[in-house]
N, C-alpha and C positions, 0 to 999 in steps of 0.2 A: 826407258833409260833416264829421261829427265827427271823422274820422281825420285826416284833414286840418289840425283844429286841435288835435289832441294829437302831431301830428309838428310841427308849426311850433312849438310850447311845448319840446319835446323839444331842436331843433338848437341853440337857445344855450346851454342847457346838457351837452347830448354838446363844446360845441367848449370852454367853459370847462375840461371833465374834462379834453379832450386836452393843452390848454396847461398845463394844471397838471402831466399827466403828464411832457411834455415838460421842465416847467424842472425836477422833481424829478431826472428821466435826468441833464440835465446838469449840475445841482448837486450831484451826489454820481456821480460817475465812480467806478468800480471801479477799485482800486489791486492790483496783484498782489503775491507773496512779495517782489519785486523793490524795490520800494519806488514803482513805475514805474506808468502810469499804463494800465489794458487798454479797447479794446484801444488799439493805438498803430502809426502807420510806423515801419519801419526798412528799414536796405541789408542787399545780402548783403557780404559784407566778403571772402568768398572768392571765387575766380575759379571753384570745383568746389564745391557741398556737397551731401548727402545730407537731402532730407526723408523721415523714418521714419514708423509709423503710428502710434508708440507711445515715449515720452520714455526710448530708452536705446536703446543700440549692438545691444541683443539683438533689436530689435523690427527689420522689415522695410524694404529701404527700397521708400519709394514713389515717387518720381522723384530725378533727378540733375538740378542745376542748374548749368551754366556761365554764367553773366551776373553777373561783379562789377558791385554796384554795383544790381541789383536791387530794386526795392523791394517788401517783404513787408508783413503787416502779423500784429502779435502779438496772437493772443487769450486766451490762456493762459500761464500760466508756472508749471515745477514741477523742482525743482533748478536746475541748469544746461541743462534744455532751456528753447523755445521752441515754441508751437505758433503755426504760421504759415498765415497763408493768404496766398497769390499771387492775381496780378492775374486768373486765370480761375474763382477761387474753390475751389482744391484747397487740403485743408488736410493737416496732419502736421506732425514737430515735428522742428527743428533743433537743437542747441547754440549756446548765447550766444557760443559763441566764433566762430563763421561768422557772427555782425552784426553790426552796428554803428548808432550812432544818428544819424549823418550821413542828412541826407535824399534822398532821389531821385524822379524821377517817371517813369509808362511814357506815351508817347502812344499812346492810344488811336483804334480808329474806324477811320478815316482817313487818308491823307497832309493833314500840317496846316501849315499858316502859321503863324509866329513871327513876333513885329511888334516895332519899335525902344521900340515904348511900348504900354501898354495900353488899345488904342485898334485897336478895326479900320480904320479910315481911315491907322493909320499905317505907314508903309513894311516890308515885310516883310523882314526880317533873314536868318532860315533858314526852310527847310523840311523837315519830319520825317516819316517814314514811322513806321506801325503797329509798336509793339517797341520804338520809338527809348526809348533812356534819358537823362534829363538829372539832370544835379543840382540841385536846389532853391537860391533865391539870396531868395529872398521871395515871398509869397503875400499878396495883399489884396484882399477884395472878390471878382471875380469873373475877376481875372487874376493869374496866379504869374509871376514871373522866374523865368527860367531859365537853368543855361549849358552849354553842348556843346562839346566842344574848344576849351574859351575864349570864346566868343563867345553872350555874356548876350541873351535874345532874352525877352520875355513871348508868352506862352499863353493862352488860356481854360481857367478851374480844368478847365472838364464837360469838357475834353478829352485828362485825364490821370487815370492810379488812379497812387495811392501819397498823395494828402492827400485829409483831409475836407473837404466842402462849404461850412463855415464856422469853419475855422481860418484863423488867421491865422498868417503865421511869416516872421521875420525874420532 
C-alpha cells in the first residue's frame, strides 16, 4: 500500500518536470553556423543530388536523389554542406547549393484524399498516392493546404513528413 502512495506523490511532479522540459526545448531552439534555425524543412532544388556520409566531395556518396522538389529536413550544418535526413530517416549530408527553403510535403501511408476545405466532410478535390509531392500553401491546426499541378487541396498534417506537428506556416 505505501508504494502506491509514494507513486501517486511522484506523477504530478514527473509531469511538471516534463512540461518544463518541454517549454525549455522550444524556447531555446538550436541555431546553426547558418544563422538558421536546426533542425529545420527544406526542398531538394535539384532534379539529381548526391547524399555523402561525410560533409565534402571526398567523402562517399550514400544514395542518389532524383525528386526535385523533395523535402529533407536539416539537422546539422558545417561549411556549405547540409546534413539531411529524408522522409525514411536516412541521413548524410548535401551542399546548400542542392536546397532550397521553399516548402514541400511527401504523403505518406497511404492513398489519401485531399478535400476543398479542411474538413473531412468536405468534398474531395484530389487524390494522392504514397511518394506523391506537393508544395506547401499553409498549415494550421491539424490540416496543411496544399497545391499539386495547380490545384490547392488541404490534407491532414499526420498524413504528410516534410512539417512538424505544430508549426504553423503561411
Amino acid at each position: 500500500m505505501g508504494s502506491h502512495i509514494r507513486i501517486n506523490r511522484l506523477i504530478p511532479g514527473l509531469f511538471a518536470l516534463v512540461t518544463a522540459l518541454a517549454f525549455t526545448a522550444n524556447a531555446q531552439q538550436k541555431v546553426g553556423p547558418s544563422g538558421n534555425p536546426l533542425p529545420r524543412f527544406v526542398a531538394m532544388s535539384a532534379s539529381k543530388a548526391n547524399m555523402r556520409t561525410g560533409p565534402g566531395r571526398q567523402y562517399p556518396i550514400r544514395w542518389v536523389y532524383n525528386r526535385r522538389g523533395m523535402p529533407l529536413e536539416i539537422i546539422d550544418e558545417y561549411g556549405a554542406w547540409r546534413k539531411v535526413r529524408d522522409h525514411e530517416g536516412e541521413e548524410g549530408w548535401m551542399l546548400v547549393s542542392l536546397l532550397y527553403g521553399s516548402r514541400s510535403v511527401m504523403v505518406r501511408g497511404k492513398t489519401r484524399s485531399l478535400h476543398a476545405d479542411p474538413d473531412l466532410s468536405a468534398p474531395i478535390r484530389l487524390t494522392a498516392e504514397p511518394g506523391v509531392i506537393a508544395e506547401i500553401e499553409r498549415c494550421r491546426g491539424l490540416w496543411c493546404e496544399v497545391s499539386m499541378d495547380g490545384t490547392s487541396a488541404w490534407i491532414e498534417r499526420r498524413h504528410v513528413w516534410g512539417v512538424y506537428a505544430h508549426e504553423d506556416l503561411d
